[in-house]
C-alpha positions in Angstrom: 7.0 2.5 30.8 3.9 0.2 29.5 5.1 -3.4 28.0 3.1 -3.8 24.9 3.0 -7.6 23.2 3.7 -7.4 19.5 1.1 -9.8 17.7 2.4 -10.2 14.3 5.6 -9.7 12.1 5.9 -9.7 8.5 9.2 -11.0 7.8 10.7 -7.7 6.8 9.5 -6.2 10.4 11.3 -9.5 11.6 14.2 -8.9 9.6 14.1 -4.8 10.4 14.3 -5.9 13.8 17.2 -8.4 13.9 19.6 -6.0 11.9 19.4 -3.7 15.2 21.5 -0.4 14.5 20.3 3.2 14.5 16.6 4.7 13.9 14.7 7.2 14.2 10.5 8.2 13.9 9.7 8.8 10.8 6.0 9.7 11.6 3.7 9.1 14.0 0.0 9.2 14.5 -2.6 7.6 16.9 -3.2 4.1 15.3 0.6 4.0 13.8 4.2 4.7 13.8 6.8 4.3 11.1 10.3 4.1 11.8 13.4 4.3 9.5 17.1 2.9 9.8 20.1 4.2 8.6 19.8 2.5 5.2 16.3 4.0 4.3 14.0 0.8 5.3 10.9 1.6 6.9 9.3 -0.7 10.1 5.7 0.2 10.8 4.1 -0.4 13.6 0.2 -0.5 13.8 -2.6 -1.3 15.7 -5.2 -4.3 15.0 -7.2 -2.3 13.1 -4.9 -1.2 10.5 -3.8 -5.2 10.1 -0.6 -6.6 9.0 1.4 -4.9 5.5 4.8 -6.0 4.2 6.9 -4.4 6.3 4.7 -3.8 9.4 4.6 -5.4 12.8 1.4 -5.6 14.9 0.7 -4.9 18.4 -1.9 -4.8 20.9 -2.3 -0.8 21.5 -4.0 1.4 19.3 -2.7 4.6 20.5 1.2 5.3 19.3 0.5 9.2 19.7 0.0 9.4 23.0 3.3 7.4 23.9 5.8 8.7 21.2 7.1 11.6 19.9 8.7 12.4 16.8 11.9 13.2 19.1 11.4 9.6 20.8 14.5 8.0 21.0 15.1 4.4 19.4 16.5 1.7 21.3 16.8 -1.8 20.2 18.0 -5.2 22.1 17.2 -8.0 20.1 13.4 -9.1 20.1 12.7 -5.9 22.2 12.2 -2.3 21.3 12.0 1.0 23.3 10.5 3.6 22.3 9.3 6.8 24.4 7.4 5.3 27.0 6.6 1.9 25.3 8.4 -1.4 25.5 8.0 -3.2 22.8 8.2 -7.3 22.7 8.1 -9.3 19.7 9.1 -12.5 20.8 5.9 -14.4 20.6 4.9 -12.8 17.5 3.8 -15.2 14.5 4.7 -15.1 10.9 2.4 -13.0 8.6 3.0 -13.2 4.8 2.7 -10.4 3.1 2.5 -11.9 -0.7 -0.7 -13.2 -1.9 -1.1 -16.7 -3.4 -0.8 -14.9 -6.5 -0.8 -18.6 -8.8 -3.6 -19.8 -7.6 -5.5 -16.2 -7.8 -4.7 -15.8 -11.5 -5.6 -19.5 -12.0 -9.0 -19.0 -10.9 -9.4 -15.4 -12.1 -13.2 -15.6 -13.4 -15.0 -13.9 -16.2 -16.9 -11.7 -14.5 -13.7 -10.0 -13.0 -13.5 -8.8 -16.3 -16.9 -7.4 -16.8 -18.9 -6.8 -13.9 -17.2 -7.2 -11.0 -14.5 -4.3 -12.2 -17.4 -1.9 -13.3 -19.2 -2.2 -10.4 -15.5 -1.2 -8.5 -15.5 2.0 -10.9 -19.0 2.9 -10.0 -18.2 2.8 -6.2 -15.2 5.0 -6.6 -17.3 7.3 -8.8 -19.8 7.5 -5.9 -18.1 7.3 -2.8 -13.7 8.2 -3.4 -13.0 11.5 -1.9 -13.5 14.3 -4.7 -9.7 15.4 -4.7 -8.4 11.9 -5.4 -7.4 10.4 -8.8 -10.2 7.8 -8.2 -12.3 10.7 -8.8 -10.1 12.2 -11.5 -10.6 9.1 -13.4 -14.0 7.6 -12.5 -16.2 10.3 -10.9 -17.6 13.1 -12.3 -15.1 15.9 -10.1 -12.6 17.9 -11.8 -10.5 17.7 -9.2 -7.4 17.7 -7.8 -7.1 21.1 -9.5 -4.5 22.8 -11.6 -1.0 21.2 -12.9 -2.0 18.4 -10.5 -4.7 16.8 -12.7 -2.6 17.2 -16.0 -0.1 15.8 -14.8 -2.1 13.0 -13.2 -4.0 12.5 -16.7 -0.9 12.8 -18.4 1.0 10.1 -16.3 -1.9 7.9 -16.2 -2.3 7.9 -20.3 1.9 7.6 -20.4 1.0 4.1 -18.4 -1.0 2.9 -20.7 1.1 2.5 -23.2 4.5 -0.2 -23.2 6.7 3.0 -24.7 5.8 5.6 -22.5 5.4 2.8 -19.2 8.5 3.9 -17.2 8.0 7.8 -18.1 4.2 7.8 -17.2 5.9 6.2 -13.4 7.7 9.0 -13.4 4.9 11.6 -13.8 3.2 9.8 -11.2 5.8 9.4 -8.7 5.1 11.9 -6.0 2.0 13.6 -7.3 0.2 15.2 -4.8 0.4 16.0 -1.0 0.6 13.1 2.1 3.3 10.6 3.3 2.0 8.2 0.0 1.3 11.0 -2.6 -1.7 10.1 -4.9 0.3 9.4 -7.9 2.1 6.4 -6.2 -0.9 4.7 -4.9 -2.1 4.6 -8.3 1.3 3.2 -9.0 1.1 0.6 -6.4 -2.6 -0.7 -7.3 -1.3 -0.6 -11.5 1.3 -3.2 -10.0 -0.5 -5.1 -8.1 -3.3 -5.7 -11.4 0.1 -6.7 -13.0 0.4 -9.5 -10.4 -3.1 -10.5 -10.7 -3.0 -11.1 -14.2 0.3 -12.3 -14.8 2.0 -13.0 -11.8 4.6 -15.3 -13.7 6.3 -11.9 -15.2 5.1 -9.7 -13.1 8.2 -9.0 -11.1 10.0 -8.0 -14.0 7.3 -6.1 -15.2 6.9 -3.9 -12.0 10.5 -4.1 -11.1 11.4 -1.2 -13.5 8.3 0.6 -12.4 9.3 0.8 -8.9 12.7 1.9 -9.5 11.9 4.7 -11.6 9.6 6.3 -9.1 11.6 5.8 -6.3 13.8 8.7 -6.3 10.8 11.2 -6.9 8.8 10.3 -3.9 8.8 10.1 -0.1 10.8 7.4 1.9 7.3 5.8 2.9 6.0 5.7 -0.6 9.4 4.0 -1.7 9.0 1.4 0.8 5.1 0.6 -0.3 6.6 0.5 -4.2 9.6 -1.8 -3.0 7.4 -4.1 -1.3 4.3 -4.2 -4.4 6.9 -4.7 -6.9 7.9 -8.1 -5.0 4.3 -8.7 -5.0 3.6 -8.0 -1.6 0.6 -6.0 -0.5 -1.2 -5.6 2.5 -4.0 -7.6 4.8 -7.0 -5.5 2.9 -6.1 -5.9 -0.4 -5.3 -10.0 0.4 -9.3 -9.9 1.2 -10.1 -8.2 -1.4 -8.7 -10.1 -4.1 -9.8 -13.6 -2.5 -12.7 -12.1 -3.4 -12.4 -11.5 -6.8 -12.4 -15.3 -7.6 -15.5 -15.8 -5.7 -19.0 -15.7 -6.9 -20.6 -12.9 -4.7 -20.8 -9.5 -6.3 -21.4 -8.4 -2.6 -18.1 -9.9 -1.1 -16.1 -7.5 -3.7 -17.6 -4.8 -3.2 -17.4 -5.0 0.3 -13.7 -5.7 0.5 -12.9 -2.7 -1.9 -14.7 -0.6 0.6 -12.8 -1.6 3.4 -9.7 -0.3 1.2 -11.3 3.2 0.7 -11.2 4.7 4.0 -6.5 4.2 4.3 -5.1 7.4 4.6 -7.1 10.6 3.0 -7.5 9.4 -0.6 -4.5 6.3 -0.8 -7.2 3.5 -0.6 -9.2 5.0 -3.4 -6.7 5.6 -5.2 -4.6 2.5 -5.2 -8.0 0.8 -6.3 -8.3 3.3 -9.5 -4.8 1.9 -10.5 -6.0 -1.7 -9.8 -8.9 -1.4 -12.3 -6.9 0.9 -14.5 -4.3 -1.8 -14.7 -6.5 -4.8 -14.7 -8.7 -3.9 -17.8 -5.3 -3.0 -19.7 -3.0 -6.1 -19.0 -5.4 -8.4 -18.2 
């Protein structure tokens, strides 16, 4: 059994942890594992390099695989966790908080967010967002993906755009395409969290209804990710990125979207798309 020291908790990993009861793996890979309760909520736990999210807890191992299994068994006693041949201890984790100073972002949102700096975020995803990702869909010069995919993609995505169609267009999104976050709810979750940016004072209620109506149609990860953006939560990379944004160096944004790119096989670049997407039509 190896002890691993837990180095930060968001307080919905904190709060995951403290209602105890039974769990089970809901996937597992080298740098992360999720787990998921009896009531559907989702505790991941991730190495350093993957960095704190909304409902993640931190520790100081990098290699999950190697140590669970999707059979592991899940065994809880208050700040300590078991799980196949790790024990977990999140005592002396600190706080993280997962919701950006959205106030003070919109307050000192500047003009070139509006022009340049959101161009120069659709010419990197044109250039560098994996061809079979909406990024590319919508940016880049690739057809793909292929087939019923991309109309329905191109349909949801034009359904978005408009305040009648909003809540239907979520629903043609909501799990489009293959993985544990499907395409068409990254580019949900990066429309919400431009609806936070720019108007973070209605926001909830704005992504609120978004969230709900996808929810059903996707995968018990991608509900969690929608749950958590709709409350204006979002993960370590994003909170980087859009410091940035209110900043003066071109350099610094660009830099920070492409640190979003490489999560998962297109989620990154496709969460972006729906931040600019959303940013130049509710800004």
């Amino acid at each position: 059994m190896k002890a691993v020291e837990a180095i930060s908790l968001s307080p919905a990993a904190r709060e995951w942890l403290a209602e105890g009861g039974e769990a089970r793996v809901l996937h597992v890979f080298r740098p992360a594992c999720n787990l998921v309760n009896t009531e559907g909520r989702v505790l991941s736990l991730v190495s350093p390099k993957l960095g704190n999210g909304p409902f993640a807890a931190v520790l100081d191992y990098d290699d999950f695989e190697h140590d669970i299994s999707a059979e592991s068994r899940v065994m809880m006693q208050g700040d300590r966790l078991v799980l196949g041949h790790l024990e977990m201890y999140f005592g002396g984790a600190v706080n993280w908080n997962p919701r950006p100073d959205w106030d003070t972002l919109s307050k000192t949102m500047r003009a070139h967010t509006r022009s340049g700096y959101t161009q120069s975020i659709e010419a990197l995803l044109a250039a560098e967002a994996p061809s079979d990702s909406l990024a590319a869909l919508l940016f880049g010069s690739s057809d793909s993906p292929n087939g019923s995919i991309a109309g329905r993609a191109r349909s949801g995505i034009e359904e978005l755009s408009e305040e009648t169609t909003r809540l239907t267009g979520a629903e043609t999104l909501a799990g489009l395409g293959p993985g544990l976050t499907p395409a068409g709810d990254d580019f949900l979750v990066g429309f919400m969290l431009a609806a936070w940016y720019c108007n973070p004072n209605s926001a909830e209620d704005f992504c609120q209804p978004l969230a709900a109506a996808a929810a059903p149609r996707t995968t018990t990860l991608s509900r969690a990710w929608l749950g958590a953006t709709a409350r204006g939560q979002a993960g370590e990379p994003w909170h980087r990125f859009l410091d940035t944004l209110s900043g003066e160096n071109e350099a610094d944004v660009i830099a920070a979207a492409r640190a979003i790119l490489p999560t998962g096989h297109t989620s990154g670049a496709d969460a972006l798309a729906g931040f600019v997407f959303g940013f130049e039509r509710l800004e």
